[in-house]
N, CA, C and O atoms as CSV, one atom per row, in Angstrom:
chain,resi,resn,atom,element,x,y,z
A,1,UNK,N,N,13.344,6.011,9.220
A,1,UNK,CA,C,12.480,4.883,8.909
A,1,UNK,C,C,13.280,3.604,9.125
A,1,UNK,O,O,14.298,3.344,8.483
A,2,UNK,N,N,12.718,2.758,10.142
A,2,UNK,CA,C,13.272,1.170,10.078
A,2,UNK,C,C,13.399,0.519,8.585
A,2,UNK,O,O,12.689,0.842,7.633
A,3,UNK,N,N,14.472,-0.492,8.561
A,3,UNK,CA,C,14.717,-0.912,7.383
A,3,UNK,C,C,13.641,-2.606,7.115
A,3,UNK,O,O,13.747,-3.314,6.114
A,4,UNK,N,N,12.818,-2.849,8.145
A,4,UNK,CA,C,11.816,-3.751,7.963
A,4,UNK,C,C,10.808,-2.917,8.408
A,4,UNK,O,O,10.269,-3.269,9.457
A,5,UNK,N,N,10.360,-1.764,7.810
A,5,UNK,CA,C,9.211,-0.998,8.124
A,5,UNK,C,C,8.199,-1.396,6.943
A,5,UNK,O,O,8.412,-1.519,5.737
A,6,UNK,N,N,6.957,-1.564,7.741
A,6,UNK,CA,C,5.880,-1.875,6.515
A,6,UNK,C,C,6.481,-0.801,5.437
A,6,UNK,O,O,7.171,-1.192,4.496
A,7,UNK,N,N,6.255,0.202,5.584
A,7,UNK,CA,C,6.534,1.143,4.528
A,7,UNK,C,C,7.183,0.609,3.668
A,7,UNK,O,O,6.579,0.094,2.728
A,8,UNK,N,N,8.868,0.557,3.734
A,8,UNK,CA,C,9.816,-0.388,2.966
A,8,UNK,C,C,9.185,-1.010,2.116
A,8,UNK,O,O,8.982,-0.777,0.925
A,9,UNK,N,N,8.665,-2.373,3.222
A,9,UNK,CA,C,8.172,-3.634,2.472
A,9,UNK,C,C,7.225,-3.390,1.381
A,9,UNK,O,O,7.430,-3.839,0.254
A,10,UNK,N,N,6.257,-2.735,1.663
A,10,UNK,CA,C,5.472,-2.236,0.567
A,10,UNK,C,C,6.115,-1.474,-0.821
A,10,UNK,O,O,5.804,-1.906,-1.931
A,11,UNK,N,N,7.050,-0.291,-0.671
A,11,UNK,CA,C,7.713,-0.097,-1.652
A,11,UNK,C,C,8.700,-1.461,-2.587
A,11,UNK,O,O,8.681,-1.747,-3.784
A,12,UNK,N,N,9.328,-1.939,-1.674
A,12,UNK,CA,C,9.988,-3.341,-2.510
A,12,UNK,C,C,9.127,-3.933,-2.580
A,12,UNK,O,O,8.636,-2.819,-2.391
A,13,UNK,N,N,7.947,-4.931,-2.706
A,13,UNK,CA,C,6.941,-5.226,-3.676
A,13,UNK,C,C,6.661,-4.816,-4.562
A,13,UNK,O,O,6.672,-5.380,-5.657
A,14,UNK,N,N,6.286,-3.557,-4.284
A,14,UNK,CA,C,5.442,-2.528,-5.931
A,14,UNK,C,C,6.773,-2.371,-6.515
A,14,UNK,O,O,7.024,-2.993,-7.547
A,15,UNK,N,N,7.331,-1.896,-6.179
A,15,UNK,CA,C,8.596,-1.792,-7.191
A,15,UNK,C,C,9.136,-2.845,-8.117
A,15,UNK,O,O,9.592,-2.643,-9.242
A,16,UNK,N,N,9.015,-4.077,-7.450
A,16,UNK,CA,C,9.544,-5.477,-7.765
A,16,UNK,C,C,9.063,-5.936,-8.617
A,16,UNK,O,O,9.705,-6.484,-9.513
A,17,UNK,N,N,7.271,-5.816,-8.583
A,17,UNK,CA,C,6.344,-6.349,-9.436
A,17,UNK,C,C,5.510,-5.195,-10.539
A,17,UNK,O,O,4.992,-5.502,-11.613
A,18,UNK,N,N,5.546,-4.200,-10.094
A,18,UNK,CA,C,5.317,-2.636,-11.220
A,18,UNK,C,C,6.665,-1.919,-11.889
A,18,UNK,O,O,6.541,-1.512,-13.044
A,19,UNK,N,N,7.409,-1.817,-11.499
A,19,UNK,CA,C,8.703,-1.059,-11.772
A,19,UNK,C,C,7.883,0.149,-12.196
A,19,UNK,O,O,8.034,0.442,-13.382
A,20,UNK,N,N,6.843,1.109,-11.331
A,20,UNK,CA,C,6.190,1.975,-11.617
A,20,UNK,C,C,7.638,3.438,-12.186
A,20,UNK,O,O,8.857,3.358,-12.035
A,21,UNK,N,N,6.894,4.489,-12.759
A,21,UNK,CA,C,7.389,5.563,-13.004
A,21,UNK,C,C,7.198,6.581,-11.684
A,21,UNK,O,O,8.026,7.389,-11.264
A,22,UNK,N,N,5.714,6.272,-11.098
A,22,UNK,CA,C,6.240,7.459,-10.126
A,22,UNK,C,C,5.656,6.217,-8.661
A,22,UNK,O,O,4.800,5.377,-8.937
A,23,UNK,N,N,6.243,6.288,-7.219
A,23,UNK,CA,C,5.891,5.557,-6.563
A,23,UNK,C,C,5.536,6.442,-5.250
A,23,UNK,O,O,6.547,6.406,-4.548
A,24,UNK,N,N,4.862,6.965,-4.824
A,24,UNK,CA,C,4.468,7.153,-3.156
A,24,UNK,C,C,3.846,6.188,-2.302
A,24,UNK,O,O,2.813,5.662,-2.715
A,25,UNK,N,N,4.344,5.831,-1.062
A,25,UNK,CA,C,4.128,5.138,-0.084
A,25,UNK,C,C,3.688,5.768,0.721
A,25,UNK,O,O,4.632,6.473,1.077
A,26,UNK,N,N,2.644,6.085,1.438
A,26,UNK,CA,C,2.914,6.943,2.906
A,26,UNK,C,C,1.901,6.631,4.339
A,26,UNK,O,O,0.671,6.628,4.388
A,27,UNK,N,N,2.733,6.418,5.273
A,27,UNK,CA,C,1.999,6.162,6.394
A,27,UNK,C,C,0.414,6.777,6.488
A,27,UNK,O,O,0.595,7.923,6.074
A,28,UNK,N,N,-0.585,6.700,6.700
A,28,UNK,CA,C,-1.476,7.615,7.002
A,28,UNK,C,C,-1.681,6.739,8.695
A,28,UNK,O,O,-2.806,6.946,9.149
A,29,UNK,N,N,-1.078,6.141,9.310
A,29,UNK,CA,C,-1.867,5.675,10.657
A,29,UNK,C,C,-2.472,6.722,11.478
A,29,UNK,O,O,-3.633,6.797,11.882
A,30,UNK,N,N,-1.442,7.556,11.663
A,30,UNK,CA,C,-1.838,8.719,12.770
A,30,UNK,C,C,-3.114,9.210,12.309
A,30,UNK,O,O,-3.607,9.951,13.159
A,31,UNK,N,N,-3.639,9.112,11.559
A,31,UNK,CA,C,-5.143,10.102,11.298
A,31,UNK,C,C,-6.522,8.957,11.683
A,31,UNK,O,O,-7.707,9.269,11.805
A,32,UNK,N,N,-5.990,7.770,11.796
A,32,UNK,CA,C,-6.936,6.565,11.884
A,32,UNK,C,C,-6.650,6.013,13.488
A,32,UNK,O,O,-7.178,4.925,13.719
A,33,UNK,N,N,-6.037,6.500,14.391
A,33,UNK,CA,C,-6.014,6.498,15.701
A,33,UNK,C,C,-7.467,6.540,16.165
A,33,UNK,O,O,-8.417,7.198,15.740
A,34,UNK,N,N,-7.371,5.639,17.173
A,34,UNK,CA,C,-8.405,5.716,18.205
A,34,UNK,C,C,-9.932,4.720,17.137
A,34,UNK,O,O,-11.029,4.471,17.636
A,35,UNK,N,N,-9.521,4.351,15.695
A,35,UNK,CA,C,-11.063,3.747,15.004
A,35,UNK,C,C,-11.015,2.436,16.038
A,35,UNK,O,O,-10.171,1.798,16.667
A,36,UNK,N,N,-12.536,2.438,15.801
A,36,UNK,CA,C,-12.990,0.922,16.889
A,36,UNK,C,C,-11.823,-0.236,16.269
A,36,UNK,O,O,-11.079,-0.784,17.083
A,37,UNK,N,N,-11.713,-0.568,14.793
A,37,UNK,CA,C,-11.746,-1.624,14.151
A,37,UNK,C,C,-10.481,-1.584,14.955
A,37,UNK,O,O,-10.347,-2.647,15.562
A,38,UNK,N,N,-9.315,-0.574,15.220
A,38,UNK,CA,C,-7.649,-1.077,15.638
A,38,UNK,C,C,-6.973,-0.909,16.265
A,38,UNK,O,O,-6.248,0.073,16.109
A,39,UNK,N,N,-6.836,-1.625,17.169
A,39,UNK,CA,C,-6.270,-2.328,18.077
A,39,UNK,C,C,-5.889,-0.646,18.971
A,39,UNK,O,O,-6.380,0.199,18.222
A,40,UNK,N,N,-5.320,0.001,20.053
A,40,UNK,CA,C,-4.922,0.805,20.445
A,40,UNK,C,C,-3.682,0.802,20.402
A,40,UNK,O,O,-3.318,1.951,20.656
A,41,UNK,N,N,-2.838,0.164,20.226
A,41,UNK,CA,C,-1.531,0.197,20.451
A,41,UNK,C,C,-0.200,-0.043,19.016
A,41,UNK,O,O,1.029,0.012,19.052
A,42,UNK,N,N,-1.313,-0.349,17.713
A,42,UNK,CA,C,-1.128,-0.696,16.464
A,42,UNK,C,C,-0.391,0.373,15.894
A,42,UNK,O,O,-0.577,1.523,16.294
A,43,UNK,N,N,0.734,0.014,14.665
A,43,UNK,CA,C,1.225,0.741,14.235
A,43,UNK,C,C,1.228,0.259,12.685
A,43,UNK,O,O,0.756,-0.819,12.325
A,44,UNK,N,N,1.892,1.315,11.722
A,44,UNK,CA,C,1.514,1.092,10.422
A,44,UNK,C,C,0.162,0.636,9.838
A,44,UNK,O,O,0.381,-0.433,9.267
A,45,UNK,N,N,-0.711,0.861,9.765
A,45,UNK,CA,C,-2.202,0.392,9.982
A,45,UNK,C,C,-2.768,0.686,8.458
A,45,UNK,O,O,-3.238,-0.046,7.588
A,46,UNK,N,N,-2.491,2.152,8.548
A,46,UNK,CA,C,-3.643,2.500,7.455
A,46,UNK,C,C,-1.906,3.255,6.264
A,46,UNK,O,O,-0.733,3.500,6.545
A,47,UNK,N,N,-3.033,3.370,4.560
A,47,UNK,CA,C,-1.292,3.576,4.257
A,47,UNK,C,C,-1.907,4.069,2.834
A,47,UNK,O,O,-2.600,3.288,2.180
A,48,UNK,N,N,-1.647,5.325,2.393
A,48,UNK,CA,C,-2.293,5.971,0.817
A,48,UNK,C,C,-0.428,5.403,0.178
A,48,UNK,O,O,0.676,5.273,0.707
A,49,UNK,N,N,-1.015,5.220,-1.211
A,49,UNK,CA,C,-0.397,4.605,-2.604
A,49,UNK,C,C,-0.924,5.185,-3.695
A,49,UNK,O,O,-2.001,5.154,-4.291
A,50,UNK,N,N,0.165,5.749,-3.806
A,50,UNK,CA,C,-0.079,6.640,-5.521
A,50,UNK,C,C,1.180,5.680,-6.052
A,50,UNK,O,O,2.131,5.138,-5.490
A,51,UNK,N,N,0.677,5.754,-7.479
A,51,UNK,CA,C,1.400,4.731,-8.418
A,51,UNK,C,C,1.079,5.072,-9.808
A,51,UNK,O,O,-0.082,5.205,-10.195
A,52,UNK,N,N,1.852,5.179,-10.370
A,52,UNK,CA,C,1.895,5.991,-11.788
A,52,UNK,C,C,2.803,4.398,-12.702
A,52,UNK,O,O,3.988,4.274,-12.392
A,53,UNK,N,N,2.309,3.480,-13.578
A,53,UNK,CA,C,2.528,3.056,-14.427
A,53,UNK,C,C,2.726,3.328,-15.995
A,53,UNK,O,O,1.962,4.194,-16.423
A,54,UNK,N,N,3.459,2.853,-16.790
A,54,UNK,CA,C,3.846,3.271,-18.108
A,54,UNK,C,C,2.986,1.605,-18.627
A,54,UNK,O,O,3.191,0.465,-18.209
A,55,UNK,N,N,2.143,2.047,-19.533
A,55,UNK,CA,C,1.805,0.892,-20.909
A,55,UNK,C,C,1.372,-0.338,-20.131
A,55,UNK,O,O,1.593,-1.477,-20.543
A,56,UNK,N,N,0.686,-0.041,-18.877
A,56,UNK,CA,C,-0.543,-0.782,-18.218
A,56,UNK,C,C,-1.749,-1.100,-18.930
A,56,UNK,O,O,-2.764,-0.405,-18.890
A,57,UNK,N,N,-1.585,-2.448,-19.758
A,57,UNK,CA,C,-3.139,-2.995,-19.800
A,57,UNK,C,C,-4.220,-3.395,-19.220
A,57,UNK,O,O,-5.216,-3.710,-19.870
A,58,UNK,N,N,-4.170,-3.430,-18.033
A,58,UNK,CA,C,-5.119,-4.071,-17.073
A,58,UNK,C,C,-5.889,-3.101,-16.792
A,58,UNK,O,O,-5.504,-1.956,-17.029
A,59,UNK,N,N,-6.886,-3.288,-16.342
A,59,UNK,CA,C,-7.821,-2.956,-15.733
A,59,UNK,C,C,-7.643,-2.039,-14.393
A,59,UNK,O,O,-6.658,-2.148,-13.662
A,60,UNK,N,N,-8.634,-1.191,-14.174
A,60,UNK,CA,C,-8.378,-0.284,-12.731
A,60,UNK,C,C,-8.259,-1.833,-11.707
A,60,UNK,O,O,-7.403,-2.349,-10.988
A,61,UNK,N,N,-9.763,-2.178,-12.187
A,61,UNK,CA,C,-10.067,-2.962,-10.682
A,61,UNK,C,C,-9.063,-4.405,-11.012
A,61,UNK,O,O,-9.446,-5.436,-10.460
A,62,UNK,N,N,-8.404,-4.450,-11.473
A,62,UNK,CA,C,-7.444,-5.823,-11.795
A,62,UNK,C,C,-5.941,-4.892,-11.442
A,62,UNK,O,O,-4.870,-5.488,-11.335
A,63,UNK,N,N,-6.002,-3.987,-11.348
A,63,UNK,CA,C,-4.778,-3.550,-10.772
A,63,UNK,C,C,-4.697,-3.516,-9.143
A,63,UNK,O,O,-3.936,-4.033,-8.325
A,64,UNK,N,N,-5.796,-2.698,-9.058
A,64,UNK,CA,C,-6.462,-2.818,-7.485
A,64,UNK,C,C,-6.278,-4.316,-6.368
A,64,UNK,O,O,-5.723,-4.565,-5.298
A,65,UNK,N,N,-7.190,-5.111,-7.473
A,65,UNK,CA,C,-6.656,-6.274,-7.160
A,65,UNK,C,C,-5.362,-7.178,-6.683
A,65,UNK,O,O,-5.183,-7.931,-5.725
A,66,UNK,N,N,-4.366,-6.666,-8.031
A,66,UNK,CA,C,-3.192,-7.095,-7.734
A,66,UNK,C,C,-2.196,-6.565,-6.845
A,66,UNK,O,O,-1.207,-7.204,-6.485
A,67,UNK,N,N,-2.408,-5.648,-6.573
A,67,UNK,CA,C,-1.723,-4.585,-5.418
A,67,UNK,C,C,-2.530,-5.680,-3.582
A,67,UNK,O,O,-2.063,-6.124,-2.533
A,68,UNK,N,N,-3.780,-5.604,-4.209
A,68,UNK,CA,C,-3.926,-6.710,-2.513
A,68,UNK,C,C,-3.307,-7.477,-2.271
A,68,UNK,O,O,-2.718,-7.735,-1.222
A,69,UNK,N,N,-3.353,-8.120,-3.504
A,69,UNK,CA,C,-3.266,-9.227,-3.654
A,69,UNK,C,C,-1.730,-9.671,-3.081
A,69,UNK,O,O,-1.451,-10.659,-2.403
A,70,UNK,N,N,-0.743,-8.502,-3.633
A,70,UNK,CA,C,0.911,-9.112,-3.464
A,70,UNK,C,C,1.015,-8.384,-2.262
A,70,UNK,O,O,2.151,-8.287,-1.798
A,71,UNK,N,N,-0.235,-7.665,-1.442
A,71,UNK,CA,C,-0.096,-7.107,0.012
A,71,UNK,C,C,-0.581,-7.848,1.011
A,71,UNK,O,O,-0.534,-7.331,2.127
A,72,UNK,N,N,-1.091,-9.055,0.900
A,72,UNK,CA,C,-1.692,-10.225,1.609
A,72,UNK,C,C,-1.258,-10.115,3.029
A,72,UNK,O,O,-1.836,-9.580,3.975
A,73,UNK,N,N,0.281,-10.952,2.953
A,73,UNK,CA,C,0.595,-10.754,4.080
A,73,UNK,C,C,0.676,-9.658,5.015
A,73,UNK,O,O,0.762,-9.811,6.233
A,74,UNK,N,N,0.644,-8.362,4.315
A,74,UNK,CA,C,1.225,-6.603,5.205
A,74,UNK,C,C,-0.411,-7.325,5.973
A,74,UNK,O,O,-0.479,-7.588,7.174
A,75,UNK,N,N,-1.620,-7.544,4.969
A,75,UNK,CA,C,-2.934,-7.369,6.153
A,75,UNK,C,C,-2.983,-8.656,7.195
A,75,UNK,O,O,-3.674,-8.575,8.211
A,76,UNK,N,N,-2.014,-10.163,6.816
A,76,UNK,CA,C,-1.926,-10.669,7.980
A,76,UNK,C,C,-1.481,-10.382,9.105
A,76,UNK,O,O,-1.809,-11.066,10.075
A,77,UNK,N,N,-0.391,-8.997,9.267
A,77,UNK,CA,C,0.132,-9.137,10.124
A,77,UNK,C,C,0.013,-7.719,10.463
A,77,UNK,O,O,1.065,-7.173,10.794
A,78,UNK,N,N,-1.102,-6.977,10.448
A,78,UNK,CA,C,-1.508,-5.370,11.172
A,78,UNK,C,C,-2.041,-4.361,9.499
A,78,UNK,O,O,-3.244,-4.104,9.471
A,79,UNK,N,N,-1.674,-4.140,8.952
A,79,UNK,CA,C,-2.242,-3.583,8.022
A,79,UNK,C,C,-3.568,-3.477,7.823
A,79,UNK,O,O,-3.989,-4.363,7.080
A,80,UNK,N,N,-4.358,-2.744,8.200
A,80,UNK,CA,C,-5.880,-1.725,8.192
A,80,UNK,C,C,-6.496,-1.769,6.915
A,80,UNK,O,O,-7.548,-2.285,6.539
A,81,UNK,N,N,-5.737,-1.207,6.407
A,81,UNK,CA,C,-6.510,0.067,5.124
A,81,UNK,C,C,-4.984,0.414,4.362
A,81,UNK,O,O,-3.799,0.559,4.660
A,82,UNK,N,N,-6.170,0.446,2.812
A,82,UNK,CA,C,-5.075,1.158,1.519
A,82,UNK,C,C,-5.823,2.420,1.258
A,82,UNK,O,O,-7.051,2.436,1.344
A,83,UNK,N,N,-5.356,3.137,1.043
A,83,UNK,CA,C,-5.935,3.968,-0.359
A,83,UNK,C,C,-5.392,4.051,-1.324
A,83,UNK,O,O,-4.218,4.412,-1.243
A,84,UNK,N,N,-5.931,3.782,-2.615
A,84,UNK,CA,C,-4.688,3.734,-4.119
A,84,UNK,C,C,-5.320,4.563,-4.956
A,84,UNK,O,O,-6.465,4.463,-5.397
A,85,UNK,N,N,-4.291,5.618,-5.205
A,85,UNK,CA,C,-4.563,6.029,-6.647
A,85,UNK,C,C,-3.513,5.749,-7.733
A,85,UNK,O,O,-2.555,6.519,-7.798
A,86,UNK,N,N,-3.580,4.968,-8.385
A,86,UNK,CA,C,-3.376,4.602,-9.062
A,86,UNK,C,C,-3.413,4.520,-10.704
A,86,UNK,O,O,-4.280,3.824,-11.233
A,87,UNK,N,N,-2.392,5.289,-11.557
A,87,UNK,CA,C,-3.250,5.300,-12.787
A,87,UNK,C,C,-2.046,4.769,-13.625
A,87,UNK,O,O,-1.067,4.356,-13.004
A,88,UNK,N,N,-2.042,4.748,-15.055
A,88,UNK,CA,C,-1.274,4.568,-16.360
A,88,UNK,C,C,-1.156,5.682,-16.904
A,88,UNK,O,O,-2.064,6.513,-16.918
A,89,UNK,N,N,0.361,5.906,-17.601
A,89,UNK,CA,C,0.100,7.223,-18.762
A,89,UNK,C,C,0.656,6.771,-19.940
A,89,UNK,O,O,0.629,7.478,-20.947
């Protein structure tokens, strides 16, 4: 894995701003090949996030939120699609 790979970048965010307990990052592009919406030649595109927090008050959809939210730029610059599961224990 490149050391400025979306991937990365995405883990040092969530990490930075969750200090989650459990963290998965993982490419999913290859399964989203060939959709109209991207581009043919695009990489890092689409990307599942599991995230396991300790003594999270917020909200699903205010977490949801904030995960876009500090991912802004990944979708200015090629980023597709999340999938998050995401919970608290």
């Amino acid at each position: 894995m490149k050391e400025d790979s979306r991937k990365k970048r995405i883990e040092t965010i969530l990490k930075k701003n969750f200090s989650p307990n459990v963290l998965l990052v993982r490419d999913d592009s290859k399964k989203h090949e060939g959709h109209s919406q991207v581009s043919r030649n695009a990489k890092e595109t689409h990307f599942f996030i599991k995230m396991v927090l300790t003594n999270c008050t917020t909200t699903k959809v205010n977490l949801h939120r904030k995960v876009y939210n500090l991912l802004n730029n990944e979708f200015t610059t090629g980023l597709h699609a999340l999938e998050l599961d995401l919970k608290s224990s």
